[in-house]
C-alpha positions as CSV (number, residue, x, y, z in Angstrom):
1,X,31.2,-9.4,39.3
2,X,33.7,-11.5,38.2
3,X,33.6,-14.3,35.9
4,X,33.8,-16.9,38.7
5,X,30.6,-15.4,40.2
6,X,28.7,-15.2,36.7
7,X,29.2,-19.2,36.2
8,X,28.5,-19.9,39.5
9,X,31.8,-21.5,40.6
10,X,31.9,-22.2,44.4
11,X,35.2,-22.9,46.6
12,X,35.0,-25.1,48.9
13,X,37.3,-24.4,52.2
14,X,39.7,-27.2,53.0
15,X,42.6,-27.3,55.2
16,X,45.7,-28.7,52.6
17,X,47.5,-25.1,50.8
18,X,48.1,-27.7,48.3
19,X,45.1,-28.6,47.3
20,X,41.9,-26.9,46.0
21,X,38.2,-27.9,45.9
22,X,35.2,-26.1,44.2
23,X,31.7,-26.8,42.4
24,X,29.5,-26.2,39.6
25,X,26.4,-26.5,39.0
26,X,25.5,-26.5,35.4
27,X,23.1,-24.2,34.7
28,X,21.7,-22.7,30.9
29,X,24.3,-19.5,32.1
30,X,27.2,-21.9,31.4
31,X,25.7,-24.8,28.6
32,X,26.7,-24.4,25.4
33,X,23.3,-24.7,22.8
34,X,22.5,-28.6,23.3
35,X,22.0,-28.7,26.5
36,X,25.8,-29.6,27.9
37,X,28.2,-27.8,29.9
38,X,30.0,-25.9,27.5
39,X,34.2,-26.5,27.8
40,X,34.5,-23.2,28.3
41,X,32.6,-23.5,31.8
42,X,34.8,-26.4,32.4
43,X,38.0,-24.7,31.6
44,X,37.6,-21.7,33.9
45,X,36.4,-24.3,36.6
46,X,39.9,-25.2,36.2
47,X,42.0,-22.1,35.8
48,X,39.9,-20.5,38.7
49,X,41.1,-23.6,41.4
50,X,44.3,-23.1,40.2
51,X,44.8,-19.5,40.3
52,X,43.4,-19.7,43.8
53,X,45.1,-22.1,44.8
54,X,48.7,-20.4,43.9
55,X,47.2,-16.9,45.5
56,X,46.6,-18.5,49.1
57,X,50.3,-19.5,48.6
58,X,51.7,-16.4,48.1
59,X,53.1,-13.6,49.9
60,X,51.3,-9.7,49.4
61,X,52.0,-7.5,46.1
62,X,52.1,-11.2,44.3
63,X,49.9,-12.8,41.4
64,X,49.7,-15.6,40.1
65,X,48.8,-15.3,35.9
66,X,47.9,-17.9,34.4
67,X,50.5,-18.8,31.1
68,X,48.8,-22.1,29.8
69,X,46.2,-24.6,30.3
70,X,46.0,-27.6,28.8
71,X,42.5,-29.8,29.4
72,X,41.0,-32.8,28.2
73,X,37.1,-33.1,28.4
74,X,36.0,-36.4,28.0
75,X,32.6,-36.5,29.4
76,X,29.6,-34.6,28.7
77,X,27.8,-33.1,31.8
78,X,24.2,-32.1,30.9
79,X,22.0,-29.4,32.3
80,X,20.9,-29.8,35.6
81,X,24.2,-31.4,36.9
82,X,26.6,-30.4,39.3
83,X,30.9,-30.6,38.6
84,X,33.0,-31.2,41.5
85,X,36.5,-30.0,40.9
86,X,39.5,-31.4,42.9
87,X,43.5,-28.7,42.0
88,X,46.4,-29.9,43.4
89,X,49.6,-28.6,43.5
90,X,52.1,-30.5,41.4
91,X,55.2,-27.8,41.4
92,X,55.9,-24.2,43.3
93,X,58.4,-22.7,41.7
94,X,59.7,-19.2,43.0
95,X,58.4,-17.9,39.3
96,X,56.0,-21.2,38.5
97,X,53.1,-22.7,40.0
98,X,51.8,-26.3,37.8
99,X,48.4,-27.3,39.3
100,X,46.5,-30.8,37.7
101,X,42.6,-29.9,37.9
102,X,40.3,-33.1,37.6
103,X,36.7,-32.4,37.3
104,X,34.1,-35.5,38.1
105,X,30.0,-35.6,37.6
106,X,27.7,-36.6,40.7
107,X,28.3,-40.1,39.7
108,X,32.3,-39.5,40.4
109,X,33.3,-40.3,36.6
110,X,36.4,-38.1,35.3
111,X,34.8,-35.4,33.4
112,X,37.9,-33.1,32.7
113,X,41.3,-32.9,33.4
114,X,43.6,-30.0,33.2
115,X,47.2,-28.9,33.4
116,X,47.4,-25.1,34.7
117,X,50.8,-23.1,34.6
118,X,50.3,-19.7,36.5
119,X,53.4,-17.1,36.5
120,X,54.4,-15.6,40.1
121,X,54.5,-11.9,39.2
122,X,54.5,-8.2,40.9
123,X,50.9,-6.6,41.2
124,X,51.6,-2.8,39.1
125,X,51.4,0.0,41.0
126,X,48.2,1.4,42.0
127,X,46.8,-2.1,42.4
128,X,49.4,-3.1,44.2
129,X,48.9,-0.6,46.7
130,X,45.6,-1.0,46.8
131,X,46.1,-5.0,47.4
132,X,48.8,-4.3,50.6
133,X,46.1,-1.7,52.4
134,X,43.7,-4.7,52.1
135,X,46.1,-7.1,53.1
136,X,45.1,-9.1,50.1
């Protein structure tokens, strides 16, 4: 199980390749000690849209890795709410993808906001192979 399935991070389907949509809600798995969702939570909301987001972009045996992330939180979100996350594509490079992540509460106020930078790269070797009989 990976980490996006231990918070509790859903994707929502949508029909744009440049844009990504997902949810959270904030349970005591992802609240940090008083009661709010912890920015950690809120930051892998983020890199997990993006990184996504630049995979259903790319071609077999490519990644995307994310290199940076830069996020503002600027509302708390308390237990018992849910995040609605909105990625979209700002640049796709051949070696760069730049995502903007906004995160809003059930009320639609801004919660977070994130810049994500995932490097294009070769999946190594086994994994690779692995990947291609899977067509993933």
């Amino acid at each position: 199980m990976g980490l996006s399935e231990t918070l509790g991070i859903r994707i929502i389907p949508g029909d744009d390749p440049q844009e990504m949509r997902g949810e959270l809600e904030v349970t005591e798995g992802c609240c940090q000690p008083y009661g709010y969702c912890s920015g950690g939570a809120m930051l892998s909301v983020e890199e997990t849209l993006a990184g996504r987001g630049s995979a259903a972009l790319l071609e077999p045996g490519l990644i995307p890795m994310g290199v940076q992330v830069s996020a503002s939180h600027v509302k708390a979100v308390p237990l018992g709410g849910r995040i609605r996350a909105v990625a979209r594509l700002l640049s796709r490079g051949r070696r760069l993808h730049v995502w903007n992540v906004d995160l809003f509460d059930e009320a639609g106020s801004l919660v977070s906001t994130a810049r994500v930078t995932n490097a294009i790269t070769h999946l190594p070797g086994e994994r690779r192979a692995k990947a291609e009989e899977q067509n993933v």
